[in-house]
N, C-alpha and C positions, 0 to 999 in steps of 0.2 A: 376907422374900425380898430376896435382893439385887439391885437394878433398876438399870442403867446409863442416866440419860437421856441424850437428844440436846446435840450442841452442848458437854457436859460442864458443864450447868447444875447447880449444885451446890445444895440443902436450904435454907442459908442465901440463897442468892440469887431461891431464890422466896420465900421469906421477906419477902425483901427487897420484892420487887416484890406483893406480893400487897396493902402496905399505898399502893403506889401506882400507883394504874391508869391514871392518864394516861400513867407510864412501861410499863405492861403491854400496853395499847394502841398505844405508839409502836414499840416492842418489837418485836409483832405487824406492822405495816405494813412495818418494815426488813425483818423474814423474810420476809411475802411478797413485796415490792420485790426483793428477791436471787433467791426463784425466781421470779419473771415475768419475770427479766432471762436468768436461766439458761434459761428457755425460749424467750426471744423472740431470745437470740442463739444459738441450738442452730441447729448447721447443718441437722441432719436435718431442719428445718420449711422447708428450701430444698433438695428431694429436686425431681428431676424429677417432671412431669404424672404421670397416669396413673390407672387405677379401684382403687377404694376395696378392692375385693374384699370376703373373708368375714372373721368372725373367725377369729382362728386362724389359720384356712387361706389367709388372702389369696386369691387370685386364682389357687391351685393348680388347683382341679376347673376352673375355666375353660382351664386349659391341659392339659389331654386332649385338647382338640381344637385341637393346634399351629397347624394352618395354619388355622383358622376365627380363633382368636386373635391368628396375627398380624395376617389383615387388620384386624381391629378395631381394631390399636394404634395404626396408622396418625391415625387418629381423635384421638387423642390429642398428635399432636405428635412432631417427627422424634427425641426422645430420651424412652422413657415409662419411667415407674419402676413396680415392679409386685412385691408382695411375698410369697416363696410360702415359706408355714408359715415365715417368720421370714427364710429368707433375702434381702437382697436383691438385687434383679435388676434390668437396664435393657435395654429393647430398642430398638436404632436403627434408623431407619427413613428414615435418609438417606446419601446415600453422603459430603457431608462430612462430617457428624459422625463417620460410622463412619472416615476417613482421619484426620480430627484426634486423636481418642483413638488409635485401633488402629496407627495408621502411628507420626502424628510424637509420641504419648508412649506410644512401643513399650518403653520401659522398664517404666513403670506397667503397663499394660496385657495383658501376655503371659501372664501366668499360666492357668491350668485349673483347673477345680473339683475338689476331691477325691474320688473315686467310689472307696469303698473294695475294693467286692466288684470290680469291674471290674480298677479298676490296681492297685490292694497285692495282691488275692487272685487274679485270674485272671491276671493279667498279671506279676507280680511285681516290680508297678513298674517294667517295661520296656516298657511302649508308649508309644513315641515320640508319639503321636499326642494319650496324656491325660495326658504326664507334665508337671512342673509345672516354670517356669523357674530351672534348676536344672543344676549344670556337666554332669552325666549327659546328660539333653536336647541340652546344647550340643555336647557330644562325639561323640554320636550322628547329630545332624543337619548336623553339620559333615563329617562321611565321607559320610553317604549326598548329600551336596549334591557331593563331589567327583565321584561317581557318575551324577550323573544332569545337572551343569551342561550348560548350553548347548554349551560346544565335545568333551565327553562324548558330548551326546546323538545325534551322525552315526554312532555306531557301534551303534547300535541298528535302522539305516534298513532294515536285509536283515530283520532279527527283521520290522519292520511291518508290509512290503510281504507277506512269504511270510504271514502272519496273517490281515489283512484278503483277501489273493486265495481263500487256504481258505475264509472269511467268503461272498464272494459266489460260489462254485461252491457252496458246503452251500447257499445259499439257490438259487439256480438250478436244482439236483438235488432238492430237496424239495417235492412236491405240497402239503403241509401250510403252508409257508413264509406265505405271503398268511393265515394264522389268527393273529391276534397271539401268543398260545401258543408259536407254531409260531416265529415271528421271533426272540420273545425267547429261547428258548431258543438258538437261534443266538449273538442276541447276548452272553447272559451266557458260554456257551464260549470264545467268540472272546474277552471279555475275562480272561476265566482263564487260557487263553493266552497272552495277551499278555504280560500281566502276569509270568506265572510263564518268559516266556522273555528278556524284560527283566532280570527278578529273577535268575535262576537258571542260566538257559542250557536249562529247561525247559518247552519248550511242553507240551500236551494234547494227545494224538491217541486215534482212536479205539482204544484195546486195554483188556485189562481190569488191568491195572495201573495207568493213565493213569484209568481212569473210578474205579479205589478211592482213587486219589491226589484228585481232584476230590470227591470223596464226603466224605472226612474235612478236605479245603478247608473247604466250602460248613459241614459240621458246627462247626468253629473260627469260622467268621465268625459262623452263626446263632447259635453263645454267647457270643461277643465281646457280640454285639448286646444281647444279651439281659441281659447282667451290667454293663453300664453304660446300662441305660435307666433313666429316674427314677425315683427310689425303689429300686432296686435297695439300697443301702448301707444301708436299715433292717431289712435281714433279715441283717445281718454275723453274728449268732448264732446263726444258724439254720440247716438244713441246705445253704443256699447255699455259706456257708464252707465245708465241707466240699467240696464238688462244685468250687468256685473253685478250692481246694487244690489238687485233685487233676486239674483241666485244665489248669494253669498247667505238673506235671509233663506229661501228657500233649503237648502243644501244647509244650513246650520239646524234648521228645523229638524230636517229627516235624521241628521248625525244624532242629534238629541234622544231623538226616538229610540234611537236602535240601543244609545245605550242607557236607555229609562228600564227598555227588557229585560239584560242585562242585570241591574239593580234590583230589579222584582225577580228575579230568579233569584237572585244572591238572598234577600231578605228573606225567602223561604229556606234557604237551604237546599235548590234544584239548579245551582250555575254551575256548571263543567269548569274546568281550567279552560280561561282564553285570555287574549292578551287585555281587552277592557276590565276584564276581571282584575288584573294585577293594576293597571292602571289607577281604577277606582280606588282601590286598597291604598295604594300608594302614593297620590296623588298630593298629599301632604308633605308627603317625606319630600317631593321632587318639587312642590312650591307650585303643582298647575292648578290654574281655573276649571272650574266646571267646560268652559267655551274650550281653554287651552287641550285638556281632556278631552274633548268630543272631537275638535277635529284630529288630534295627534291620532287617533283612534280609526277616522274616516280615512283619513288620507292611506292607510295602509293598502286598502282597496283600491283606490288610484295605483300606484306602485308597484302591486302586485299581481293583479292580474291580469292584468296584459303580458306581462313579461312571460308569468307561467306558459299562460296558453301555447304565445311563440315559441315559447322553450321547446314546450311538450312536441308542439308543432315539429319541428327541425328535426328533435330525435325519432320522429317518426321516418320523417325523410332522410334522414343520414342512415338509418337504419335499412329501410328498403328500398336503397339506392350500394346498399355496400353489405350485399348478402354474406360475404366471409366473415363481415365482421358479426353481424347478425348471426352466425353458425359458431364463432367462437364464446361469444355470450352465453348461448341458448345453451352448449356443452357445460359451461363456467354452473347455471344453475339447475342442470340436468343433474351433475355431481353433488352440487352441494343443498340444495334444497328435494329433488326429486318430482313427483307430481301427486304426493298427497297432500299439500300444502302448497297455498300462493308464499312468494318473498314478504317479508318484512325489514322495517331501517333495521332490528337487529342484525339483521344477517350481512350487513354492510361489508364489516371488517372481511369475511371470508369469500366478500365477493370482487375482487379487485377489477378485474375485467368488468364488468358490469360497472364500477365508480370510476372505469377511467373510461369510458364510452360517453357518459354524463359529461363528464370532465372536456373531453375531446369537441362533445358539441357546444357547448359552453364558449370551446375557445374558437371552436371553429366558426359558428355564426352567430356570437350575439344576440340577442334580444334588441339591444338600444347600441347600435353599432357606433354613435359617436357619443352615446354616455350623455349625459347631465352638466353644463357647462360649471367651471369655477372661474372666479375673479380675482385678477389679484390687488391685494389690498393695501401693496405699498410698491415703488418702484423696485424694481431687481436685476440684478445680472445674471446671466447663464452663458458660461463660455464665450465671454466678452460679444455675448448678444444681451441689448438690453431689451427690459419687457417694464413698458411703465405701466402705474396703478393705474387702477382699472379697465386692465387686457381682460375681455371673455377669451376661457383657454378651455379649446373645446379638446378633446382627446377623440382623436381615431382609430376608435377599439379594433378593428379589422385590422388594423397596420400594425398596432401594437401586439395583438393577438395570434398575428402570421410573422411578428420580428425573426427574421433569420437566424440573426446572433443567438438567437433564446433556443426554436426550436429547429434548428437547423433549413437543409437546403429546401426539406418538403414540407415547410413549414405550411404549404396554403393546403395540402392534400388533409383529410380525413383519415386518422391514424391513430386508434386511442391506444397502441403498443406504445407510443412515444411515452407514456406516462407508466410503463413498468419495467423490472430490471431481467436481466435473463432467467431468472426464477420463477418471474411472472407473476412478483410483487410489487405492488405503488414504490416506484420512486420518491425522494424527495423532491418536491418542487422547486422551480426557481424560487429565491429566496424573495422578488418583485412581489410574488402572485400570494404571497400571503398562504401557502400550502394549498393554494385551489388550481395551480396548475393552468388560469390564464387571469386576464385582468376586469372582466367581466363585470364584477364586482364595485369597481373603482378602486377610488385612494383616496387615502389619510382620512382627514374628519369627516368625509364623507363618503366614505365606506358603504355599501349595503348593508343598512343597520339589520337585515334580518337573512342574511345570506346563510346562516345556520340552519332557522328552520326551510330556506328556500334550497339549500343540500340535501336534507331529507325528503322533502316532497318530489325531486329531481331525479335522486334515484329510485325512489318508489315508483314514478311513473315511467322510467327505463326498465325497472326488473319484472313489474308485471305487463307490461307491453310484450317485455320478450318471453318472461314463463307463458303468457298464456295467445300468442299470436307467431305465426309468420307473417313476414308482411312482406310485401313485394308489390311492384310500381307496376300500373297500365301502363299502356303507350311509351312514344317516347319520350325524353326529359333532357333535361340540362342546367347545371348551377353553375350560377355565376357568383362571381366574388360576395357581391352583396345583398342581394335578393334572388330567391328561386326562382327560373324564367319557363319551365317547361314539368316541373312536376307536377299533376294535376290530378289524379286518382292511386288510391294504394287500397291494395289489397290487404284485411283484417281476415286471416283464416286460422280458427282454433287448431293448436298443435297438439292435443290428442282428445278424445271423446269426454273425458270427464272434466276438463277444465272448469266450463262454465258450471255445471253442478257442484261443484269443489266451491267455487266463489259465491255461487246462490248461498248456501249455507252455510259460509265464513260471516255474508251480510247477514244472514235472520242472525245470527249468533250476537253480532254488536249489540 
């Protein structure tokens, strides 16, 4: 048999050595002296902390339970390495490290994991959200950021105001409203709404074309979800593919649709400012396809409303779960606005208490409490811990968001005073948070590209919650770090007689 040895030690050379053993032995000690050297300088044996996990499987079945996991990691040190079935993975658990990697080496660091069935099969490699840094991406998020920047985002203020007023007459008009059930459902409409009249120039209303349009939404999102959760991409040969396939048609179809409307408005001269509007205009300057266009467009509504809702969600409950602060607000636009008039985002600036309430829930729970993962896309060092290319580096926004260092010892308490100076005007934020006072948002090139107009719509639905409600919790309750474990009904009771009539007739006036 023909046997190729190691090294290309050749017959005559063991030969050789066989008659002397002092050199077969010395022989011996150089080999193993080169690997012990190869193993003692391997970077990988200066991998961040972290648990040993299983074989194999590392530390995957411990992360079925995300949020039980992350708080564990914490334990471990504000950057843990953590290996799941081979990949691996770091989770940060501090908001410097997450600003020094994800901010200031956003080159390294921006990529996305590859989730086959999700973005190649469902998505057809056009969601902005999992696609990987890559001029596609760049081309995409450079229109919709035209769309949605800062001195953009004033033309959306009529869309907000008429959205959130609908928001509190449904809740005012509804016996059921005070049932959590009953609220959420409220909220998750209002933020469909919003979204899709930002998006599109298409809000929700009650018809039945409007509730089938919301039906095959909510249907897109729930598969979005579902074809990029973990483990998703090990069934690419299975009948997932097939069904990917053939949503990707479906769900390209319907994006198509909405902005055909869109287009026909415009050709008349009856399209509102929304962001497909600017898209379509613009779509030359930025180099997108019609397809590149349609999803950049869809995907907003994946994005965004979910997050709204939560949001809105939480400040309800942070609100009547912490009645002082609910009293100091309610005074904040007693003063400044009064009760002939709901708030609007102009009144921002004179509303500091009211923008750091926002602010305070923001950092206090999240929306997406471990963010949107990034990868990194070349090996690195961090504080003589090494992190090789293609680490998923997920951030643990709760850890980050309650860092001590940042906001001191009550860092986990609900506090929106943390965010003003003895005057009882907005501080300067840490300089991490990008002026938003937590890190909610993300970092570097993947930033929430539309975190400006999701500030306005934020506090709009904080200022009229509080102008036109007390709220206050049934039963009893209990928050825990990461999810709410016992809030369950809240009381929506109008704070004086004319409210609702005030907002009836702000709506006929839109």
């Amino acid at each position: 048999m023909d046997f190729q040895l190691p090294f290309s030690i050749s017959q005559h050379s063991l030969n050789a050595l066989a008659g002397h053993p002092t050199l077969v032995v010395g022989t011996g000690i150089l080999v193993l002296a080169y690997l012990a050297g190869r193993y003692l300088s391997s970077p990988w044996r200066r991998l961040p902390p972290g648990p040993k996990g299983y074989p194999i499987l590392g530390s995957a079945p411990d992360m079925l339970n995300m949020q039980r996991f992350l708080a564990r990691s914490v334990t471990f040190g504000k950057i843990v390495y953590v290996n799941i079935v081979g990949q691996p993975t770091v989770i940060i658990n501090s908001q410097r490290v997450a600003t020094d990697l994800l901010d200031r080496r956003a080159a390294t660091f921006s990529g996305r994991p590859r989730t086959i069935v999700g973005q190649e099969l469902y998505c057809g490699g056009l969601s902005i959200v999992m696609l990987g840094h890559t001029d596609r991406w760049r081309r995409m998020r450079r229109a919709i950021h035209e769309g949605l920047r800062p001195a953009a985002a004033a033309q959306y203020h009529a869309m907000e105001a008429e959205e959130v007023t609908r928001l509190v007459l449904a809740l005012a008009n509804d016996k059921n409203a005070s049932v959590r059930g009953g609220y959420i459902h409220h909220y998750a409409r209002y933020a469909a709404s919003l979204v899709l009249a930002i998006t599109y120039d298409r809000p929700v209303r009650d018809t039945a074309e409007d509730r089938a349009m919301a039906k095959v939404l909510d249907e897109i999102l729930t598969q979005l979800e579902a074809a990029t959760a973990p483990g998703s991409h090990l069934v690419e040969f299975a009948k997932w593919k097939r069904d990917a396939q053939e949503g990707y048609v479906r769900i390209t179809k319907f994006y198509d649709g909405l902005i055909d409307e869109v287009q026909k408005r415009m050709t008349i001269g009856e399209a509102r400012p929304c962001l497909v509007r600017t898209l379509v205009e613009e779509k030359q300057h930025f180099g997108l396809s019609d397809l590149e266009t349609s999803w950049a467009a869809g995907m907003m509504y994946t994005v965004g409303s979910d997050t709204q809702a939560a949001t809105v969600e939480w400040i309800t409950l942070a609100l009547a779960t912490h009645p002082k602060v609910q009293r100091c607000a309610q005074a904040e636009l007693d003063t400044v606005i009064g009760h002939a008039r709901s708030p609007r985002v102009g009144d921002r600036d004179q509303l500091p208490y009211v923008t750091a309430v926002f602010r305070e829930v923001m950092r206090w729970r999240p929306a997406a409490p471990y963010g949107i993962p990034h990868v990194s896309e070349e090996d690195d060092w961090y504080e003589d811990m090494f992190i090789p290319k293609g680490t998923i580096c997920m951030v643990n926004m709760m850890a980050c968001n309650m860092d001590t260092e940042i906001y001191g010892a009550d860092a986990a308490l609900f506090n929106p005073d943390r965010y003003l100076d003895e005057k009882g005007r907005l501080k300067p934020s840490p300089p991490e948070t990008k002026d938003e006072g937590h890190i909610s948002y993300g970092f570097g090139r993947r930033v929430c590209i539309g975190r400006h107009v999701a500030n306005d719509t934020l506090f709009m639905a904080t200022a009229m919650l509080l102008w036109a409600f007390d709220l206050s919790t049934i039963g009893e309750y209990e928050l825990d770090t990461y999810v709410d474990k016992g809030v369950t009904n809240c009381n929506f009771t109008p704070r004086f007689p004319e409210a609702m009539t005030i907002l009836a007739a702000e709506l006929d006036a839109c």
